[in-house]
Biopython code that builds the backbone (N, CA, C, O; Angstrom):
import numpy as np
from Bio.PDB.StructureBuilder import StructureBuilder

atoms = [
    (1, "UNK", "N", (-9.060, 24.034, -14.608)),
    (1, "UNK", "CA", (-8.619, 22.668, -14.773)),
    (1, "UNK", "C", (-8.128, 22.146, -13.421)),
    (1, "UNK", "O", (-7.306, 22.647, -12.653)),
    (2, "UNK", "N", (-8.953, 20.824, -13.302)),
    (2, "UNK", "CA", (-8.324, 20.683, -11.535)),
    (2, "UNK", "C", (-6.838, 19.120, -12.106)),
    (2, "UNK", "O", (-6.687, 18.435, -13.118)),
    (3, "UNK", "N", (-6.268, 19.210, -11.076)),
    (3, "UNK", "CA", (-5.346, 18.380, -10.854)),
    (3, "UNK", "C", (-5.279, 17.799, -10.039)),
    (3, "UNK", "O", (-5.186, 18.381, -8.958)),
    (4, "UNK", "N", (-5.285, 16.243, -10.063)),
    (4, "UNK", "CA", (-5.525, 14.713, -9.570)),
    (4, "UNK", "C", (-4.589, 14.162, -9.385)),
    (4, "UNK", "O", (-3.930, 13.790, -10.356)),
    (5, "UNK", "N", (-4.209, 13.923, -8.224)),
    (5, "UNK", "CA", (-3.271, 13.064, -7.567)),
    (5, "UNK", "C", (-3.348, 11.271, -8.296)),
    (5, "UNK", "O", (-4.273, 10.480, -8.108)),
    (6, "UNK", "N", (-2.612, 11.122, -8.781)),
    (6, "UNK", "CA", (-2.671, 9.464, -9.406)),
    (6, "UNK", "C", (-2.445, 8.629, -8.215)),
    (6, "UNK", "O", (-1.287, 8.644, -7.799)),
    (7, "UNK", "N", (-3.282, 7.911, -7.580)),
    (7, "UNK", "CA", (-2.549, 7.168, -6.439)),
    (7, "UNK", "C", (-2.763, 5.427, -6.964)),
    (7, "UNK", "O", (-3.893, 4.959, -6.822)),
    (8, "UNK", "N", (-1.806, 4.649, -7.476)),
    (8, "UNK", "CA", (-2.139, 3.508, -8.244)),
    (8, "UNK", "C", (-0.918, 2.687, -7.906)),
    (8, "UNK", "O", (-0.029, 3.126, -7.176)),
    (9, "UNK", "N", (-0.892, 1.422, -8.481)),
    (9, "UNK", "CA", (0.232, 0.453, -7.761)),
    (9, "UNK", "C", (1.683, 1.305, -7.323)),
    (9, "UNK", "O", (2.037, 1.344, -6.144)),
    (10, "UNK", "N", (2.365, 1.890, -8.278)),
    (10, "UNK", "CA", (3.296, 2.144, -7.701)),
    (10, "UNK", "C", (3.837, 3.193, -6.479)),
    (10, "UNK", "O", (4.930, 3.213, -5.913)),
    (11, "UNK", "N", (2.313, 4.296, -6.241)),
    (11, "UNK", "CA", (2.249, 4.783, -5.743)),
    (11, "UNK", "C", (2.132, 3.521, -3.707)),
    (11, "UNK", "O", (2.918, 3.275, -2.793)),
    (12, "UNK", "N", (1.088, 3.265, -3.947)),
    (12, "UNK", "CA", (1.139, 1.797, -2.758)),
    (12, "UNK", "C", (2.049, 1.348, -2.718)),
    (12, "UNK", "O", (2.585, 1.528, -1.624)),
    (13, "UNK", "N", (2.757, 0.635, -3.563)),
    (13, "UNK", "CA", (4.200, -0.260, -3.490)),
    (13, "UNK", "C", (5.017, 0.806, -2.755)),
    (13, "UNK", "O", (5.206, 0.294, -1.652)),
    (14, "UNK", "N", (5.515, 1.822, -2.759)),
    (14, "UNK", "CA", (5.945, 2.942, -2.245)),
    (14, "UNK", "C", (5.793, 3.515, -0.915)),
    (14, "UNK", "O", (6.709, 3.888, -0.183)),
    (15, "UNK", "N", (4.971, 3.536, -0.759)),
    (15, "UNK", "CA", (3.946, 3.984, 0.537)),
    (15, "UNK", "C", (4.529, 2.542, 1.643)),
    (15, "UNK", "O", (5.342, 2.546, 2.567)),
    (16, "UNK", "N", (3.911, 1.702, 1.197)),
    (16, "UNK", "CA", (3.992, 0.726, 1.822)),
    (16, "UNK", "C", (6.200, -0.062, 2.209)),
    (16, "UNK", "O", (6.872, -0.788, 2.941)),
    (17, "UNK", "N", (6.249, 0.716, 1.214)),
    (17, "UNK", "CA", (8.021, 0.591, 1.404)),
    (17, "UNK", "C", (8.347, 1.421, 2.724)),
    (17, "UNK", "O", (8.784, 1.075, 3.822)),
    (18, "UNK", "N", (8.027, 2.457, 2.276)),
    (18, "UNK", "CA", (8.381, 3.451, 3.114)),
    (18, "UNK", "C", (8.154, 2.706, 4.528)),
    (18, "UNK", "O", (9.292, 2.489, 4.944)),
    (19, "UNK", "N", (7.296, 2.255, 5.383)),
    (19, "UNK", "CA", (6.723, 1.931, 6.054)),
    (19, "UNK", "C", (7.632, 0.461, 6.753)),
    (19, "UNK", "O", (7.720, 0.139, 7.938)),
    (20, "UNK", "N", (7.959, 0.080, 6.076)),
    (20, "UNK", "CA", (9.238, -1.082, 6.251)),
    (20, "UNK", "C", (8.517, -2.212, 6.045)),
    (20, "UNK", "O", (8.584, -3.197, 6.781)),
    (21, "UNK", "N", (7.627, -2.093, 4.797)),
    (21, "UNK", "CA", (7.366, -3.825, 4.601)),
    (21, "UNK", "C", (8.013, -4.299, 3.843)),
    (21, "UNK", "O", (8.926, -3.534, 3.531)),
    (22, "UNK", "N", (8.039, -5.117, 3.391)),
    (22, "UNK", "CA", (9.070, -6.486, 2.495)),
    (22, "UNK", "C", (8.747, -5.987, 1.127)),
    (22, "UNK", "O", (7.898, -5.127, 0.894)),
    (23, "UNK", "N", (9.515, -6.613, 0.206)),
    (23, "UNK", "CA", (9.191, -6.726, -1.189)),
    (23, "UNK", "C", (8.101, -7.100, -1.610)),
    (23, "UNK", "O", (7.228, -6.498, -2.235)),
    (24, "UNK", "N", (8.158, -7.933, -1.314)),
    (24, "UNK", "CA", (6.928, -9.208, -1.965)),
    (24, "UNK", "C", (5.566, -8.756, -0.722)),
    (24, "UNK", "O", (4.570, -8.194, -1.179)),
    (25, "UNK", "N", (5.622, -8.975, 0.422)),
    (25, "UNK", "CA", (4.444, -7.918, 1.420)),
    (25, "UNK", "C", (3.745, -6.641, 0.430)),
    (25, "UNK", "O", (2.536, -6.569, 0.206)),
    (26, "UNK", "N", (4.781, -5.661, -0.104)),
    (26, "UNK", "CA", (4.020, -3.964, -0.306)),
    (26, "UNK", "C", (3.658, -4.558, -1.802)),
    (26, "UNK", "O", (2.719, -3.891, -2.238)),
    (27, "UNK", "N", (4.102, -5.668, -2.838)),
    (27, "UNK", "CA", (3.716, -5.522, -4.238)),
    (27, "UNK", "C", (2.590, -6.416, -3.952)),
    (27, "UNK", "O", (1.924, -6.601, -4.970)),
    (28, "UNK", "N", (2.120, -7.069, -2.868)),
    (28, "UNK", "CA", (1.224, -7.701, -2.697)),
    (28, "UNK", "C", (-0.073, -7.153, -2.759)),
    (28, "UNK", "O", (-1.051, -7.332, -3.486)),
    (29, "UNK", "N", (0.215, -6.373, -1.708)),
    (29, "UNK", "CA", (-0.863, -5.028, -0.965)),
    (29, "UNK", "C", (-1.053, -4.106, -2.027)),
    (29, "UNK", "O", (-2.082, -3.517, -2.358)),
    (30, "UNK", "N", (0.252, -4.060, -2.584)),
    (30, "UNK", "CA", (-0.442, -2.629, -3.834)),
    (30, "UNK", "C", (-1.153, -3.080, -5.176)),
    (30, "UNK", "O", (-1.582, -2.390, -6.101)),
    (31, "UNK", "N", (-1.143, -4.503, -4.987)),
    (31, "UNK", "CA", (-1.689, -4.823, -6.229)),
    (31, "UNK", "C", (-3.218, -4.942, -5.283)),
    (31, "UNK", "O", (-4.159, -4.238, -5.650)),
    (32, "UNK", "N", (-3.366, -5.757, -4.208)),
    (32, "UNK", "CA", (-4.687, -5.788, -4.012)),
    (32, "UNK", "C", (-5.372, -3.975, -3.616)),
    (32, "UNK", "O", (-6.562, -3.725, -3.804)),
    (33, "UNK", "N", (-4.635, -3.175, -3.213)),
    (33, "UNK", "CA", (-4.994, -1.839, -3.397)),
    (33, "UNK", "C", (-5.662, -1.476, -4.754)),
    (33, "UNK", "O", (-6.705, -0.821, -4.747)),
    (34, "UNK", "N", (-5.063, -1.902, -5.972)),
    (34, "UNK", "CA", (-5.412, -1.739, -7.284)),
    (34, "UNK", "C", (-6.365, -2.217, -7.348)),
    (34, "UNK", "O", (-7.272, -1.644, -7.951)),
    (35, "UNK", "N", (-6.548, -3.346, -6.812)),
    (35, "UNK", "CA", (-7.760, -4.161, -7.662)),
    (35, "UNK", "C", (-9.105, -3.838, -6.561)),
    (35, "UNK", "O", (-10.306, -3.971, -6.796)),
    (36, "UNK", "N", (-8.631, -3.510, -5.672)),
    (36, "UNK", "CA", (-10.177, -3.725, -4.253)),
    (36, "UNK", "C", (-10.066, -2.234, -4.331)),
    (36, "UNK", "O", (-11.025, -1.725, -4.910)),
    (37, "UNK", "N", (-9.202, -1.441, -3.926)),
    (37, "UNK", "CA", (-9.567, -0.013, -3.154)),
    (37, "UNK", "C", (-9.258, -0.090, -1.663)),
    (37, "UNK", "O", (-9.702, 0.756, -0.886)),
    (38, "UNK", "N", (-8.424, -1.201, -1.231)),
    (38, "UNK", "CA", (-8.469, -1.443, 0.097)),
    (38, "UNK", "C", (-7.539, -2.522, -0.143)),
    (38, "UNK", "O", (-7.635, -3.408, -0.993)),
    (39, "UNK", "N", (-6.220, -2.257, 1.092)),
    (39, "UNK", "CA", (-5.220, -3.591, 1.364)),
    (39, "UNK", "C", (-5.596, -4.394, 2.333)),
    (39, "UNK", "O", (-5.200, -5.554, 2.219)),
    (40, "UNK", "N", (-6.321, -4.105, 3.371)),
    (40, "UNK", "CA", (-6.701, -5.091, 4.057)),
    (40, "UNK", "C", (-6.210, -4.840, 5.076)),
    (40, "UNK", "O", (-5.038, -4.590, 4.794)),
    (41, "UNK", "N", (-6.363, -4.723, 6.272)),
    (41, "UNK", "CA", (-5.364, -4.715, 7.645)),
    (41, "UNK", "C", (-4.226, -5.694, 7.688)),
    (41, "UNK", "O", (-4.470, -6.834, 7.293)),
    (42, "UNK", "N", (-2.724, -5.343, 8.216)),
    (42, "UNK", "CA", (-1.912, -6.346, 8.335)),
    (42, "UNK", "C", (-1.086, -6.017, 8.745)),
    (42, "UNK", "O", (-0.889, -4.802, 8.722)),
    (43, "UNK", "N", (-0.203, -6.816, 9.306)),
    (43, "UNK", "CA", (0.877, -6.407, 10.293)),
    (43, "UNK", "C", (2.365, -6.285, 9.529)),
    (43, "UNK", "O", (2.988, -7.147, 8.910)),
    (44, "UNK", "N", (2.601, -5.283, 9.730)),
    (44, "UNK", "CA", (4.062, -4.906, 9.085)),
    (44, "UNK", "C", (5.336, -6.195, 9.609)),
    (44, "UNK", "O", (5.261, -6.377, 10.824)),
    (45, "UNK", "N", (6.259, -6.930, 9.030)),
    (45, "UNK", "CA", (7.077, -7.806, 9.947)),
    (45, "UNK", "C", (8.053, -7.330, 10.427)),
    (45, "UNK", "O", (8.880, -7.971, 11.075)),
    (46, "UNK", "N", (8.099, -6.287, 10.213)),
    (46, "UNK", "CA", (9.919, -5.000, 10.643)),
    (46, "UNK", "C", (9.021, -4.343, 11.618)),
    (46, "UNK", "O", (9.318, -4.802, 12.721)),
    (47, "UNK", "N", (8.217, -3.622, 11.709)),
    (47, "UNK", "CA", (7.872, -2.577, 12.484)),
    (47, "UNK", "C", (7.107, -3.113, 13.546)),
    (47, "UNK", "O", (7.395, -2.727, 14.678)),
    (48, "UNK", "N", (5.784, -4.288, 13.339)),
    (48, "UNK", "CA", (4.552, -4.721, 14.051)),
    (48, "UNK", "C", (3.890, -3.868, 13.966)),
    (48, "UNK", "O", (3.316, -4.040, 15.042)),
    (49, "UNK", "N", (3.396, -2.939, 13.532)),
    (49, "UNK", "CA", (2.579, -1.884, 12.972)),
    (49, "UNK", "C", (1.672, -2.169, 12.354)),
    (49, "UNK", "O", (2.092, -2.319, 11.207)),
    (50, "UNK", "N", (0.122, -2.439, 12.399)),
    (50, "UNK", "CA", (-1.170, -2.909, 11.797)),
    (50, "UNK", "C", (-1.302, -1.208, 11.102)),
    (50, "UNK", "O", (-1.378, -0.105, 11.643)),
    (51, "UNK", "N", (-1.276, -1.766, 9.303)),
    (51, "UNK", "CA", (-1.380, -1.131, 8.686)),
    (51, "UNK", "C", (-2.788, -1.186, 7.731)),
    (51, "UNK", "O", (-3.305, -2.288, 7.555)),
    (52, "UNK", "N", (-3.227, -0.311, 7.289)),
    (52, "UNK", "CA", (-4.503, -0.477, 6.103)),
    (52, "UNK", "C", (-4.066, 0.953, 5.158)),
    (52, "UNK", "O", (-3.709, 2.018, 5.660)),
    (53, "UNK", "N", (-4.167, 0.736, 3.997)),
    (53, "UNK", "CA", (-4.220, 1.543, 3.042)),
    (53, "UNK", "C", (-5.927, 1.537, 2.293)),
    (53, "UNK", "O", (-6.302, 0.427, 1.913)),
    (54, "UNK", "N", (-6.652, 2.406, 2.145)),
    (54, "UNK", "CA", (-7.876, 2.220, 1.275)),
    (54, "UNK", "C", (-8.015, 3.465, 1.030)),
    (54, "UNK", "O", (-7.525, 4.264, 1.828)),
    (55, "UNK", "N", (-8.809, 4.001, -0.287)),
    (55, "UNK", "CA", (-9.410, 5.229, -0.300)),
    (55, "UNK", "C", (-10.517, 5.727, 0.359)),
    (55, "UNK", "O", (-10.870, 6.893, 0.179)),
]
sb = StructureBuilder()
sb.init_structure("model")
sb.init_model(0)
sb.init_chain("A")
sb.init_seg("    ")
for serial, (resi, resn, name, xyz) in enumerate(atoms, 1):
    if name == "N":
        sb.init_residue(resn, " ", resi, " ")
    sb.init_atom(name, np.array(xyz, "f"), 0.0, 1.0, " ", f" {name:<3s}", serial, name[0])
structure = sb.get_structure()
């Protein structure tokens, strides 16, 4: 039996916290993570850090 990492909104919302984006920035990204498979490149506003999350 193999075991699968769940990686799904709250997992992104998370990720993307960690990272020092905003509230409303990481639930943004983790919802379009959910829905595309990909957040899109973008610039963190705490860090300036061009970030992408995708599988």
């Amino acid at each position: 039996m193999t075991v699968t990492t769940k990686r799904g909104w709250k997992w992104a919302y998370r990720k993307l916290r960690d990272l020092h984006c905003s509230r409303a920035s990481a639930a943004y990204r983790a919802a379009l993570y959910v829905l595309r498979g990909d957040t899109g490149t973008f610039i963190c506003e705490v860090t300036h850090k061009k970030i992408r999350i995708n599988r």
